[in-house]
C-alpha positions as CSV (number, residue, x, y, z in Angstrom):
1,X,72.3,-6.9,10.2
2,X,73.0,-3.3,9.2
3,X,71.0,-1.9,5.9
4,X,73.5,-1.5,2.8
5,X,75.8,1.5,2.9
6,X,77.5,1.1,-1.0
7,X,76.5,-0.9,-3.8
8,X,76.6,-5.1,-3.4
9,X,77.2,-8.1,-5.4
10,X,74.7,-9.7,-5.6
11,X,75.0,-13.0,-6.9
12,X,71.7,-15.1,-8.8
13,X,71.0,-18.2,-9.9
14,X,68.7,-19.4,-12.4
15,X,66.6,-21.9,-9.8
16,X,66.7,-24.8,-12.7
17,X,70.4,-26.7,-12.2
18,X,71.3,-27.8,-9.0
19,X,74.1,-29.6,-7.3
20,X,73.1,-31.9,-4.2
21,X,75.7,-34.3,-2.5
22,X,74.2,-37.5,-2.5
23,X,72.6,-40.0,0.2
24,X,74.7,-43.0,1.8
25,X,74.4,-45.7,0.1
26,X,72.5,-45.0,-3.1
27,X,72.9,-44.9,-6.2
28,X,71.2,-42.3,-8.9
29,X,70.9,-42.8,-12.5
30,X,70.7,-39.9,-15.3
31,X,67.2,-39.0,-16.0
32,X,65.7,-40.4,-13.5
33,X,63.5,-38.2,-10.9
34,X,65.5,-37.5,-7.8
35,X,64.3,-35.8,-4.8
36,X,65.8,-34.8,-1.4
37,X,65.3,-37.0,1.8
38,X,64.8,-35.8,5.2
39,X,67.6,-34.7,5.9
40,X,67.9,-32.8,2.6
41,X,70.4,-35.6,0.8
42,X,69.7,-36.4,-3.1
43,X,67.4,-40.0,-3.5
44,X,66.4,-41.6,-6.0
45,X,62.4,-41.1,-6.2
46,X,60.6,-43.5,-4.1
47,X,57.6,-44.8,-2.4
48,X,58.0,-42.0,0.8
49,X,55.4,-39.4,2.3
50,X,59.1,-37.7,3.1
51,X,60.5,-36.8,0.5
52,X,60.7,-33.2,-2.1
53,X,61.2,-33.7,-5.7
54,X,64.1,-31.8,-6.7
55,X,64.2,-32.5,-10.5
56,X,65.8,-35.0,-13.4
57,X,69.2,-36.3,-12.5
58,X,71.6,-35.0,-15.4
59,X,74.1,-37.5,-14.5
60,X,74.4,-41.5,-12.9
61,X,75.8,-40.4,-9.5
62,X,77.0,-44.0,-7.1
63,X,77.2,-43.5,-3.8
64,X,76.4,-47.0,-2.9
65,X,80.2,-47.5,-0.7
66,X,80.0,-44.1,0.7
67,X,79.1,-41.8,3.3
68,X,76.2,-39.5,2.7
69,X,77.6,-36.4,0.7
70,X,81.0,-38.1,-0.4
71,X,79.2,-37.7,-3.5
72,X,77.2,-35.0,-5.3
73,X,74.7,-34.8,-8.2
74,X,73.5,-32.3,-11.1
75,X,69.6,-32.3,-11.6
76,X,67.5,-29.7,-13.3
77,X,63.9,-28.6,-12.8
78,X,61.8,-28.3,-15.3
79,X,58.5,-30.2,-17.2
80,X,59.6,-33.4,-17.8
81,X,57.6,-36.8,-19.1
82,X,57.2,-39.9,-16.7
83,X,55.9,-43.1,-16.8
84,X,52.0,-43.4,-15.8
85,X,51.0,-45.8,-12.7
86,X,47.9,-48.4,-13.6
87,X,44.7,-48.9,-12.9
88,X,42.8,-46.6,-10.3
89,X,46.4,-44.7,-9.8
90,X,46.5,-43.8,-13.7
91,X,46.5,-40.2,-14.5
92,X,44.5,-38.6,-17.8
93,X,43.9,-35.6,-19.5
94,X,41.1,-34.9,-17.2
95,X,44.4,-34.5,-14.4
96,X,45.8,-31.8,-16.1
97,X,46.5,-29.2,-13.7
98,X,46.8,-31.3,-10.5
99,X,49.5,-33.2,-8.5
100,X,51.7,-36.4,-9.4
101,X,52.8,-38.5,-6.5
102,X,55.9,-40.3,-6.9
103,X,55.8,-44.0,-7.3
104,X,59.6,-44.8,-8.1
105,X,62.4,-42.9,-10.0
106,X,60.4,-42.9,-13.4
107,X,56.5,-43.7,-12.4
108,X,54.0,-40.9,-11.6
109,X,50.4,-41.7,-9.8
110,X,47.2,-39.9,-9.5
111,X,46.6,-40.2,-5.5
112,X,49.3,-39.5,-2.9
113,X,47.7,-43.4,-1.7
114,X,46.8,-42.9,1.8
115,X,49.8,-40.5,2.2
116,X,52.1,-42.9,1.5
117,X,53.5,-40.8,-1.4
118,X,55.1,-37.4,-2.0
119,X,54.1,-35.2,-4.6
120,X,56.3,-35.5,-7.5
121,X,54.8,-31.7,-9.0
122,X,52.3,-30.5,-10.9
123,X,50.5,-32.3,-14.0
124,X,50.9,-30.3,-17.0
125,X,50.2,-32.7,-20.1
126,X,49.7,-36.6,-20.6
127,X,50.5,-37.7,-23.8
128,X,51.8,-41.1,-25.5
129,X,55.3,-40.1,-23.8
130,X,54.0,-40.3,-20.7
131,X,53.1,-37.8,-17.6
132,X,54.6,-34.5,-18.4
133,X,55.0,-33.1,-14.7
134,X,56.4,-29.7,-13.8
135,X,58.9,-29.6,-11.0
C-alpha cells in the first residue's frame, strides 16, 4: 500500500442498517433479534455460545429451501425492548448497565448459563415493555 497522493472518496456508512445474506435453511421473521453464525451468515437468535447479535430484523427473510446466502436480510442496530427470561435468569433494574444473553429470537437472560449463551448486548432499561438491550 502506497500513502495517498490526491484527494479520495471515501465512502461511510452509518454502522446501524445492515444487509447480511441469510443462513441455509432458516427462516427470519421482522423484529425479531438476528445475529450472525460462525461462519458470519444471518440466524435467527438462539440458544448458542457462537453466535454475535447483529440487530432487529426489519424484514421476514425465508431461506428455509435454499442455500446459505441465496437470500439476504436488513437489520438495524440500535436499543431495542425484548422479552424477559424467568426465574433465576430474570433481569431487573438492578441489571442496568450489564449484559443480556440470548435465549431465542425475542427472550433476553441475566446469565450467559454456563456459557451456553451469547451475549445479546448491553442492558440499558427494563420496563413493562420488556428488556431494553443496546446492540
Amino acid at each position: 500500500m502506497v500513502a495517498l497522493t490526491k484527494d479520495r472518496n471515501t465512502v461511510r456508512r452509518d454502522g446501524v442498517q445492515f444487509n447480511d445474506p441469510v443462513a441455509a435453511s432458516t427462516r427470519i421473521f421482522a423484529g425479531s433479534l438476528m445475529c450472525l453464525n460462525a461462519a458470519g451468515f444471518a440466524v435467527p437468535g438462539s440458544t448458542s455460545a457462537t453466535l454475535k447479535a447483529r440487530g432487529v430484523a426489519q424484514e421476514q427473510v425465508d431461506n428455509r429451501d435454499g442455500a446459505a446466502g441465496d437470500l439476504r436480510i436488513e437489520s438495524r442496530r440500535g436499543v431495542f425492548p425484548f422479552a424477559n427470561s424467568a426465574s433465576a435468569d430474570e433481569i431487573t433494574r438492578a441489571d442496568i448497565g450489564a449484559s443480556a444473553y440470548i435465549v431465542d429470537d425475542q427472550t433476553v437472560a441475566k446469565t450467559s448459563a454456563t456459557n451456553t449463551r451469547s451475549v445479546a448486548g448491553v442492558i440499558r432499561d427494563v420496563d413493562s415493555d420488556g428488556v431494553w438491550v443496546e446492540i
